[in-house]
C-alpha positions in Angstrom: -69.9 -100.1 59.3 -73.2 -99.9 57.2 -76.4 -100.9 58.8 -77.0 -104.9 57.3 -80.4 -104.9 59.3 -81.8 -102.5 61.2 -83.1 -104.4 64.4 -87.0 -104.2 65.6 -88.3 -102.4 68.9 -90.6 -105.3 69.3 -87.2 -107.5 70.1 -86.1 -105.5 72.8 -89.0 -105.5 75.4 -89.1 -107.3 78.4 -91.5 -107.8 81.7 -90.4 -105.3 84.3 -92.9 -105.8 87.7 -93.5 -102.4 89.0 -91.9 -104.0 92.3 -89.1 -104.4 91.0 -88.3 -100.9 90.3 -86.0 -98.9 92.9 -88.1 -96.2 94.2 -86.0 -94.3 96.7 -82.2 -95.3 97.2 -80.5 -97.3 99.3 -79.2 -96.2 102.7 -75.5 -96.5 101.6 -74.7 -95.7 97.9 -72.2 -98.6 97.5 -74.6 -101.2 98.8 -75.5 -102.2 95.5 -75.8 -105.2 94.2 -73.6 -105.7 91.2 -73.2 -108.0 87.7 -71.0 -108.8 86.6 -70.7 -109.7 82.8 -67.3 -111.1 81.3 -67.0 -113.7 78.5 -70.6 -114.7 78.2 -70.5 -115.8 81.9 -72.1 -113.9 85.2 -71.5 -114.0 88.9 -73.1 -111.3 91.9 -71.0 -109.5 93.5 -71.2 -106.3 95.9 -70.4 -103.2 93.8 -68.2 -101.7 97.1 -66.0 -104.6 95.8 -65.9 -103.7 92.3 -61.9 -102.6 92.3 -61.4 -106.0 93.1 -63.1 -106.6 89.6 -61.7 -104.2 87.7 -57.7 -104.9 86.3 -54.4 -102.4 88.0 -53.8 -100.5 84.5 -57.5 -99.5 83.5 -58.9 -96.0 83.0 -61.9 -95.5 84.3 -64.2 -92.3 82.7 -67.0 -90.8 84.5 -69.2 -88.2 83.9 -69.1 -84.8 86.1 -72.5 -83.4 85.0 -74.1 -82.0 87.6 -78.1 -82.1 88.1 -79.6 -78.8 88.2 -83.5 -78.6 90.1 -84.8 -78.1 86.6 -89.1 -78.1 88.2 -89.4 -74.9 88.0 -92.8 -73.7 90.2 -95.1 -70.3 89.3 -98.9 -69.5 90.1 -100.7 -66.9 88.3 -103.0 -64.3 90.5 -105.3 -66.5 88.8 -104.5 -69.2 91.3 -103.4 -71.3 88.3 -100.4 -73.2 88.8 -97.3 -73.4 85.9 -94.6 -75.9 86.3 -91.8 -74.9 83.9 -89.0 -77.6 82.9 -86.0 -76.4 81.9 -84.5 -78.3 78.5 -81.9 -76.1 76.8 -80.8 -72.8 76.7 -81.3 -70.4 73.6 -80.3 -67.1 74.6 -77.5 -65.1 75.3 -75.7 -68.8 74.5 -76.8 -72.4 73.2 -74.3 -73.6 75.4 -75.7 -74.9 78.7 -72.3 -73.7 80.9 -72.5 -70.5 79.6 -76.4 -69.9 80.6 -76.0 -71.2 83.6 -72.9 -68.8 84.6 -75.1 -65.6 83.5 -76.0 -62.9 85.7 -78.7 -61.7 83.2 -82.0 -62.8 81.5 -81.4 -66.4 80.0 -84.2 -67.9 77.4 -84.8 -71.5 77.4 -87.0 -73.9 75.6 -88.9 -75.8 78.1 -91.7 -78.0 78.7 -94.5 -76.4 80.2 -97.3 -77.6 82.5 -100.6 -76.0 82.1 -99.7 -74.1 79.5 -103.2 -73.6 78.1 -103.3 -71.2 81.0 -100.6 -68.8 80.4 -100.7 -66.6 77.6 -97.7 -65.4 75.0 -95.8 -62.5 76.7 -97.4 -63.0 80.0 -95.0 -62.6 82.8 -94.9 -64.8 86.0 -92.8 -64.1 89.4 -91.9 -65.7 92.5 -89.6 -65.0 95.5 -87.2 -66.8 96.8 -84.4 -66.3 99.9 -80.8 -66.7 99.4 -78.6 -65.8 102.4 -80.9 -63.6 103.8 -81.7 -61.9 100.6 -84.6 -62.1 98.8 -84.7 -62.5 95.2 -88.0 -61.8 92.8 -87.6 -64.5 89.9 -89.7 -63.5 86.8 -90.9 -65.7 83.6 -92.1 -64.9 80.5 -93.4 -67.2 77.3 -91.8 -65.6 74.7 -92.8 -68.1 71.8 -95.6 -70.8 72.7 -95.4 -72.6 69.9 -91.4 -73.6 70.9 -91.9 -73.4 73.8 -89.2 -70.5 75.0 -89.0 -68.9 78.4 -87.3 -66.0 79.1 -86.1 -66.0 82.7 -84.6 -63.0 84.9 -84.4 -62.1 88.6 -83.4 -59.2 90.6 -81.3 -58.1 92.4 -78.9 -60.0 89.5 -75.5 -60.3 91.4 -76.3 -64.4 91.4 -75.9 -66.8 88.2 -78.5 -68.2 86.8 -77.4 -72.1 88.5 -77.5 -70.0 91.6 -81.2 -68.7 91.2 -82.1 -72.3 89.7 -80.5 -74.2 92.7 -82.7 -72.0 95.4 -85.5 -72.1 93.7 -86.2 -75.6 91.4 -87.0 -79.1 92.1 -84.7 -82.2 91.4 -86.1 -83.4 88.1 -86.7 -87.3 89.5 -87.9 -89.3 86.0 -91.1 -90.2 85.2 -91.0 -93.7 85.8 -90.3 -93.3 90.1 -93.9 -91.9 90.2 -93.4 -89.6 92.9 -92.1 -85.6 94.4 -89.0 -84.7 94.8 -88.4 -85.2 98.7 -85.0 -83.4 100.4 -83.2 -86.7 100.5 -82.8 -86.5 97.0 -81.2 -83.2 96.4 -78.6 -85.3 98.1 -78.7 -88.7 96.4 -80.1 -88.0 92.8 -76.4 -86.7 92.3 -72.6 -88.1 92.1 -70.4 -87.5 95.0 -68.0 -86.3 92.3 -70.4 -83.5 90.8 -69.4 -80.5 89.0 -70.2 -78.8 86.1 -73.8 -78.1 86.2 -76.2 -78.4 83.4 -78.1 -82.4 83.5 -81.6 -83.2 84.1 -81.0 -86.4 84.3 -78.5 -88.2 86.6 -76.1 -90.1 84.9 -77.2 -93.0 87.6 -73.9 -95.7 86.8 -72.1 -93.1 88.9 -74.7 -92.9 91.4 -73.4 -95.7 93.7 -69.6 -94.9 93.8 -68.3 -93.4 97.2 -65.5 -91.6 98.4 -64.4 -94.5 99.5 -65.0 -96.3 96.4 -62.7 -93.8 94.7 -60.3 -94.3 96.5 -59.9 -98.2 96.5 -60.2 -97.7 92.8 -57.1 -95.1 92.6 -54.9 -97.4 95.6 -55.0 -100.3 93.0 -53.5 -98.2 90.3 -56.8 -98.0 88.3 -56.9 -94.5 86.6 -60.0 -92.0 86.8 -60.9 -89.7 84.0 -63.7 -87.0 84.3 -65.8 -85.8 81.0 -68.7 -83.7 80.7 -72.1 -84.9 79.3 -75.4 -82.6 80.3 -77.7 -85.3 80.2 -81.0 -84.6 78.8 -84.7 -84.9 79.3 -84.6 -87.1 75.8 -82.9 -89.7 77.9 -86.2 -90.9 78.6 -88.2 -90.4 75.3 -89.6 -93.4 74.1 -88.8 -95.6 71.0 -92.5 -95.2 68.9 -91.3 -96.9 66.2 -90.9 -100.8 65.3 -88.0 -99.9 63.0 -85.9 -97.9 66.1 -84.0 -96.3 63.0 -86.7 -94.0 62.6 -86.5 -92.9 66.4 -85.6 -89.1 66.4 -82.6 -88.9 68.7 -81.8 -85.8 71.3 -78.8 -84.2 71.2 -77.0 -83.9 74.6 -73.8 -81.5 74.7 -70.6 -82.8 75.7 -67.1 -81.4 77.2 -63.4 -82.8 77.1 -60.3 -80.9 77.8 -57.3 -81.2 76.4 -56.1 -83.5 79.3 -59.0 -86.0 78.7 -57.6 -86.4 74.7 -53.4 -86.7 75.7 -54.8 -89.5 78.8 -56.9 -91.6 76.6 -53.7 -91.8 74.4 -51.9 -92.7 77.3 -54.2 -95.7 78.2 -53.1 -98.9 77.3 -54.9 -101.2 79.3 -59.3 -101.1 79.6 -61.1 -98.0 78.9 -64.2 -98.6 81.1 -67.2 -96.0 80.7 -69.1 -95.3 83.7 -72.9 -94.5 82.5 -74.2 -94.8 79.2 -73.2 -90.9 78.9 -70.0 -91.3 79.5 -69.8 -94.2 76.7 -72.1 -92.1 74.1 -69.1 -89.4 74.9 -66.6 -91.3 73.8 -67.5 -93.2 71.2 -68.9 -89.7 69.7 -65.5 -88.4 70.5 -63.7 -91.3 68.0 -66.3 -90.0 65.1 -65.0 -86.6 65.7 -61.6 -88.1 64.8 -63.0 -89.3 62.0 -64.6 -86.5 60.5 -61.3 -84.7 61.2 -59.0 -87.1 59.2 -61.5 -87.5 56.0 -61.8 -83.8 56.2 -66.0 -84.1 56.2 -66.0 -81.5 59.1 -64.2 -79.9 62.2 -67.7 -79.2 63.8 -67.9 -81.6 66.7 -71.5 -82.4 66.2 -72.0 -86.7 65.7 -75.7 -87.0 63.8 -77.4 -90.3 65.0 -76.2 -92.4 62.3 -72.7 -91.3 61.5 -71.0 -94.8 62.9 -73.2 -96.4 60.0 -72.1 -94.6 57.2 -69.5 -96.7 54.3 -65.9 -95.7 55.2 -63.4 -97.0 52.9 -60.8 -97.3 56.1 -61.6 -96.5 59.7 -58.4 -95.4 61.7 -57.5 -96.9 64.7 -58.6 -95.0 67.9 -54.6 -93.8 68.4 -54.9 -92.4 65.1 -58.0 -91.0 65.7 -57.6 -89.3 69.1 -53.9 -88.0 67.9 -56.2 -86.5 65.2 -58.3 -84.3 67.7 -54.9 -83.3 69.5 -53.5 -81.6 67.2 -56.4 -80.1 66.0 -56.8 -78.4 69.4 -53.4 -77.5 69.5 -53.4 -76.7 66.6 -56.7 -74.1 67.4 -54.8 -73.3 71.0 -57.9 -75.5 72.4 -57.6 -76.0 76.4 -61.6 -77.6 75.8 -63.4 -79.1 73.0 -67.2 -78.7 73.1 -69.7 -80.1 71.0 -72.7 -82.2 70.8 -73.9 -85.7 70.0 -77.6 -87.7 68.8 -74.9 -90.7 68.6 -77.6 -93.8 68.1 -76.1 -97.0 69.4 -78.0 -100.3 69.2 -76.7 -103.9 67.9 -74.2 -104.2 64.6 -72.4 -100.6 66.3 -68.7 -102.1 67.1 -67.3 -100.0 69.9 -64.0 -98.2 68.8 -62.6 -96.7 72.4 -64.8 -98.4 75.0 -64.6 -102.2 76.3 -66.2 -101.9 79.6 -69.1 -100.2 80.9 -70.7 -99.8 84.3 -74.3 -99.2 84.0 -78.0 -99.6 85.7 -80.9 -101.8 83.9 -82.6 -99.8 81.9 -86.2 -99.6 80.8 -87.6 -102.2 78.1 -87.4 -100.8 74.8 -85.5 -98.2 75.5 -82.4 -96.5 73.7 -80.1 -97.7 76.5 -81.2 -101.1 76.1 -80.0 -101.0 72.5 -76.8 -99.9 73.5 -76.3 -102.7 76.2 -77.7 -105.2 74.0 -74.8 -103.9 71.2 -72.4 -103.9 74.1 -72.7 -107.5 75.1 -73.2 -108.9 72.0 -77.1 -110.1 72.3 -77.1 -111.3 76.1 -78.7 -108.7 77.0 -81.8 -110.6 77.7 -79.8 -113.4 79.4 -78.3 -110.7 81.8 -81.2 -109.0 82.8 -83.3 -112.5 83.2 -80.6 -113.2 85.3 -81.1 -110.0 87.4 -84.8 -110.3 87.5 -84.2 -113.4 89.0 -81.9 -112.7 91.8 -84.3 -109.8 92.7 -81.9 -106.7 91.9 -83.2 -103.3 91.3 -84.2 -101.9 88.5 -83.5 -97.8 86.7 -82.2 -94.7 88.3 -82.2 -95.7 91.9 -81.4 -99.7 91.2 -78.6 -102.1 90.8 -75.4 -101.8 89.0 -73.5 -104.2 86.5 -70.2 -104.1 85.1 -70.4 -105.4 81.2 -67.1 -105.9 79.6 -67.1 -106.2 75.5 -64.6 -108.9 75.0 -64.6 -108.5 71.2 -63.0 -105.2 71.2 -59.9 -105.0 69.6 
């Protein structure tokens, strides 16, 4: 599916009052408004009725990451005060699971407030409780120019997530405008969180319940869980006219073995909960690809892959049979890998034909991929939204988008 024109930034702006954005959450997740989007007509529903929306024999897929307090807070004797963000992890691993299970020193390339202040090799502490015990948490800036951090703590009997959870600050995004307050250790996170490694909520999940689950699973409708540690390049914006240009962040991505033989299995909708979860599996079809035209058995998707000329594309049985027995094949329980998978209008989704997301920011990445997702309507959609007064990013509305031309 070659690129036949690569669209313009300028077309995918809109007017978003600053009142209209969510700034703290609702009281009850599932109080949500919802959209709902199905052959080119919408209606407003309540998303606590969204099993009623959703047909007996789909598979829905959601995405476990778990948000780690990535703000992380030193002061020098100086009184100077260094706010370290944690991005991703070099050392002793690259992969974000493996740091955060270590019991010793872990280096990560961060963002770094005040960083004129703090010199190369300089080392930082701060002490924190945990049960009763107190831990001293040290930081060094190994390389300024990339920005690497090594961090440590003693006594070392906890994991790094442990040390992190104790002593960070939820990583809210930029565009709320405000702390971190308790409420949101709480409610900037899934009810069905578990693998931790995000800095960014994957905020479609957000309003599901318990209960919500459940009505989902009662009606026959079949839950998936995947792994995507969403990153701080979620929010990078697009500075180019021509978005092709827009360098895209890699985010790292999980499935076991389970995940592949059930998305076999699913005959009826395949219905992505978050963008994340959608950028996982539609990275996860490419894989196939790669596998079956023997170009690579790296599960890595570069941002243009989908766009490349491909004599025949297989079909996504053939393509998720490929990764099967390439695991078994490899005695693979989990496949791991990473994706800069750039979806925006003339992509034709291969697994995906439903999606449960938030309204996104104008101009933004994600408003490429709904726009490719519905066929254009975006703007009709989220006119529609403004509208009927719903809320809008991380702590907002919901809609549920279903691409009716997928095969």
């Amino acid at each position: 599916m070659p690129i036949e024109s690569v669209p313009k930034l300028k077309d995918y702006f809109y007017d978003l009052p600053d009142q209209f954005i969510a700034k703290h959450p609702l009281e009850f997740r599932d109080k949500s408004k919802l959209l709902h989007f199905e052959n080119g007509k919408i209606k407003h529903e309540k998303f606590s009725n969204i099993s009623g929306l959703i047909p007996a024999n789909s598979h829905l897929v959601f995405n476990n990451t778990k948000v780690i307090p990535a703000r992380l807070h030193f002061q020098k004797p100086t009184g100077a005060k260094i706010e370290i963000f944690l991005l991703n992890p070099i050392l002793p691993a690259t992969v974000i699971q493996l740091s955060m299970e270590s019991t010793g020193p872990v280096t990560w390339k961060c963002m770094i407030g005040n960083l004129k202040r703090w010199k190369e090799n300089e080392e930082l502490s701060s002490q924190i409780v945990i049960d009763s015990v107190c831990y001293s948490l040290k930081a060094k800036l190994v390389n300024r120019e990339n920005r690497e951090v090594e961090l440590s703590w003693s006594p070392d009997d906890k994991s790094f997530a442990s040390i992190v959870e104790a002593s960070g600050e939820v990583p809210l995004p930029p565009y709320l405008n405000r702390a971190a307050e308790d409420a949101d250790k709480v409610r900037y996170q899934t009810v069905y969180s578990d693998k931790e490694g995000a800095v960014a909520a994957p905020t479609a999940g957000l309003h599901f319940t318990d209960q919500t689950l459940f009505d989902l699973k009662a009606k026959g409708i079949s839950i998936e869980y995947l792994t995507l540690h969403t990153g701080a390049g979620t929010f990078q914006p697009i500075k180019h006219d021509s978005i092709i240009e827009h360098p895209m962040h890699s985010e790292q991505m999980v499935f076991t073995i389970e995940n592949i033989v059930n998305l076999i299995a699913a005959k009826g909708n395949i219905i992505a909960v978050g963008t994340t979860s959608m950028r996982s599996l539609e990275s996860l079809y490419w894989f196939g690809v790669n596998l079956l035209l023997g170009k690579s058995n790296e599960f890595h998707i570069e941002k243009l892959t989908p766009y490349q000329e491909y004599a025949r594309l297989p079909n996504k049985e053939e393509s998720l049979e490929a990764i099967l027995q390439w695991m078994q094949a490899n005695q693979l329980k989990q496949l791991m890998g990473s994706t800069e998978i750039f979806i925006f209008p003339g992509y034709e989704f291969k697994l995906c034909n439903g999606l449960v997301t938030n309204f996104h920011q104008p101009g933004s990445t994600l408003i490429l991929l709904v726009a490719a997702f519905t066929h254009g309507k975006w703007r009709e959609i989220y006119r529609e939204a403004l509208e009927n007064n719903y809320r809008f990013l991380s702590y907002g509305d919901s809609s549920l988008l279903w691409n009716n031309k997928l095969d």
